[in-house]
C-alpha positions in Angstrom: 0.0 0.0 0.0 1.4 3.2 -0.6 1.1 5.6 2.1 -0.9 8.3 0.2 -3.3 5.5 0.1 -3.4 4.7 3.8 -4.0 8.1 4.1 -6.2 9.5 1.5 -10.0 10.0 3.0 -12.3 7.4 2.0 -15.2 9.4 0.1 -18.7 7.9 0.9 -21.0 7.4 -1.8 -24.4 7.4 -2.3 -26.9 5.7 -4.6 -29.8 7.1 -6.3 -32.2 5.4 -4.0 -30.4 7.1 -1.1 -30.5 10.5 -2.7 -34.2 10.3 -3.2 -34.9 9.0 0.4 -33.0 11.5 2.6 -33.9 14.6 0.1 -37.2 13.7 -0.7 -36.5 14.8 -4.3 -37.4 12.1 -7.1 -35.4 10.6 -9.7 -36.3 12.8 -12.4 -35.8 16.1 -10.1 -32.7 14.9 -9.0 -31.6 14.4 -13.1 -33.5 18.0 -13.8 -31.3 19.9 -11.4 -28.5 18.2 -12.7 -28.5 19.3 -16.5 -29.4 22.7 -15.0 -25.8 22.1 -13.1 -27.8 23.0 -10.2 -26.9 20.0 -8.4 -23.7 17.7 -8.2 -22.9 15.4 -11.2 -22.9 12.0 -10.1 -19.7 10.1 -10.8 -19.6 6.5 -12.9 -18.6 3.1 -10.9 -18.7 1.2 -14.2 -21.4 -0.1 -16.4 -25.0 1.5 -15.6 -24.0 2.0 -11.8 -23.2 5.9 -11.3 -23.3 7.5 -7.3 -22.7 10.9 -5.6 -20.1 11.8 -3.2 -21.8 12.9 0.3 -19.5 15.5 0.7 -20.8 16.9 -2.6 -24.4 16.4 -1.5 -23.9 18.1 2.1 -22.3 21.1 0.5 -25.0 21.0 -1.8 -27.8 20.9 1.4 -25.4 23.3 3.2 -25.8 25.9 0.5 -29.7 25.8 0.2 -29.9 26.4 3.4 -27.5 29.5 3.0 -30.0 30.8 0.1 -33.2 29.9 2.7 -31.7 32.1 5.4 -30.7 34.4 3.1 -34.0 34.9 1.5 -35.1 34.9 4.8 -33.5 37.2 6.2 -34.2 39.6 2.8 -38.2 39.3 3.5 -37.6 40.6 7.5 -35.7 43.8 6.1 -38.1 44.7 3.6 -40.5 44.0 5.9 -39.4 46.2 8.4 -39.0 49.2 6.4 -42.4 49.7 5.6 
C-alpha cells in the first residue's frame, strides 16, 4: 500500500435510492437539477452503476440552506421598512 493510500480519505457514496430518500427529491428532479448544473454530477462506478459523493451532497444541502436564510433574512428587512 502506498502511504498516500493509507492516508487519503475514503469518500462515501451514495446511490440514487439514497438520494431520493433522505432529500425527498425524485429521480427525475434529482436528473432535472443536474443538466441545470444546479446539483452535483454523479460520478460512474462502471457499467450502468453511477453514485454521488456525500461530501458533494452536504455542501449541496449546506448551500440551500445559505439561500433559505438568506432569502429569509431579505423578506424581515423589507418588511421592516415599511
Amino acid at each position: 500500500m502506498l502511504k498516500n493510500e493509507a492516508t487519503a480519505p475514503t469518500a462515501h457514496l451514495l446511490r440514487l435510492r439514497d438520494l431520493t430518500r433522505e432529500l425527498g427529491l425524485s429521480r427525475s428532479s434529482i436528473y432535472l437539477r443536474i443538466s441545470q448544473n444546479a446539483f452535483p454530477a454523479s460520478i460512474s462506478l462502471g457499467g450502468n452503476c453511477v453514485a454521488w459523493k456525500s461530501e458533494d451532497v452536504a455542501q449541496w444541502v449546506r448551500d440551500r440552506e445559505a439561500q433559505t436564510i438568506a432569502k429569509r433574512e431579505a423578506v424581515k428587512a423589507d418588511y421592516s421598512q415599511r
